[in-house]
C-alpha positions as CSV (number, residue, x, y, z in Angstrom):
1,X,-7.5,14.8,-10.4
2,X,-5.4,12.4,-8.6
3,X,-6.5,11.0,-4.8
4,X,-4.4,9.6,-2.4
5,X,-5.2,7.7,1.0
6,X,-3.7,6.4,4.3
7,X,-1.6,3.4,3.1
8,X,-2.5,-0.6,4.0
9,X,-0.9,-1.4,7.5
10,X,-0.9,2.1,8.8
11,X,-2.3,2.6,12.3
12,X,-3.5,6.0,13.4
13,X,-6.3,6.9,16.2
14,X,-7.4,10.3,17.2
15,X,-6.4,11.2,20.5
16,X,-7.8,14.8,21.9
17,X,-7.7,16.1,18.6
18,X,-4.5,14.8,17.3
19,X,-3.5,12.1,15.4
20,X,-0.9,9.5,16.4
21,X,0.2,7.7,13.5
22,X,2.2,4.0,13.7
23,X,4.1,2.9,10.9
24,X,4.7,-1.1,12.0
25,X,7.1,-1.7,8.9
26,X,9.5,1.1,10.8
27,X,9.0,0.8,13.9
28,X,8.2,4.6,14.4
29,X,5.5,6.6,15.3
30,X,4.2,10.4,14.5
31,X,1.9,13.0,16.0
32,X,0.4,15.4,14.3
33,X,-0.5,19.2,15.2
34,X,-3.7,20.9,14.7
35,X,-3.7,21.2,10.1
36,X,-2.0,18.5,9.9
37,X,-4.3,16.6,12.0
38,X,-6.9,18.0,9.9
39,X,-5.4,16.9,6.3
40,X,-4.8,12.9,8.0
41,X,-8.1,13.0,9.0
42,X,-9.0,13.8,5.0
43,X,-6.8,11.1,4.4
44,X,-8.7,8.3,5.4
45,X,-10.9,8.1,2.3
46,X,-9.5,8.8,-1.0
47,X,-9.2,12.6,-1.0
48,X,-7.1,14.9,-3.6
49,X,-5.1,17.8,-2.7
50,X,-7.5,20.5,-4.0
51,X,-10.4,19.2,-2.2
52,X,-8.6,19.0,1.0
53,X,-7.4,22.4,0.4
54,X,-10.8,23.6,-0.2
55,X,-11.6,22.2,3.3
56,X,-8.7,23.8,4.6
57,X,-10.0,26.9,3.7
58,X,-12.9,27.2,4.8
59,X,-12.4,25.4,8.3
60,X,-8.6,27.9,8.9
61,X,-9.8,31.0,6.7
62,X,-6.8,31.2,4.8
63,X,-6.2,31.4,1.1
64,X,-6.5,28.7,-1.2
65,X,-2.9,28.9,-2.8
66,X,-1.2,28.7,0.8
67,X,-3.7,25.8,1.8
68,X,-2.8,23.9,-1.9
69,X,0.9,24.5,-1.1
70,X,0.6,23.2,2.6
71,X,-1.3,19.7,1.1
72,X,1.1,18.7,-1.4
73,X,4.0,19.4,0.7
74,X,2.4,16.9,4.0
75,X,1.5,14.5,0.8
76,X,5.0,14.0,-0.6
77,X,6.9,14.1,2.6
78,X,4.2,11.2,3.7
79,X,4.4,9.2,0.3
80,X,7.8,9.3,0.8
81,X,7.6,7.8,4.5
82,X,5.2,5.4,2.8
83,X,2.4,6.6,5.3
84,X,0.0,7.3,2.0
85,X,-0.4,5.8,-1.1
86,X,-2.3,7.1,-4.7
87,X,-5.8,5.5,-4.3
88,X,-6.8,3.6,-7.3
């Protein structure tokens, strides 16, 4: 089962529940909404997609399948922004 984690040199801090996330290398920023904040906050400690799912599920009470789906689809759009990494 492969993990993945919040990359090196990525800044994020809870604010009222949601995540603001820096990315210095681009000069940009992101905030997250309510699942998504959820997932990043997974994030910080090597985590893989089904056991974040699994959490998903039980904390939103909504099938595992749709959960899954949701995971892998914030991990690749945030490995492609560099934002996580695979843990090692």
């Amino acid at each position: 089962m492969t993990s993945f984690v919040v990359s090196d040199g990525i800044y994020s801090k809870k604010t009222n529940g949601i995540w603001l996330i820096l990315n210095p290398d681009r000069s940009s920023y992101l905030e997250l909404d309510d699942v998504a904040s959820f997932i990043w906050s997974k994030l910080q400690k090597p985590a893989s997609p089904e056991a974040i799912a699994q959490a998903i599920v039980v904390e939103y009470d909504i099938d595992y399948e749709t959960a899954l789906h949701d995971v892998e689809d914030f991990i690749q759009a945030h490995l492609k922004k560099k934002l996580l990494k695979k843990s090692s």
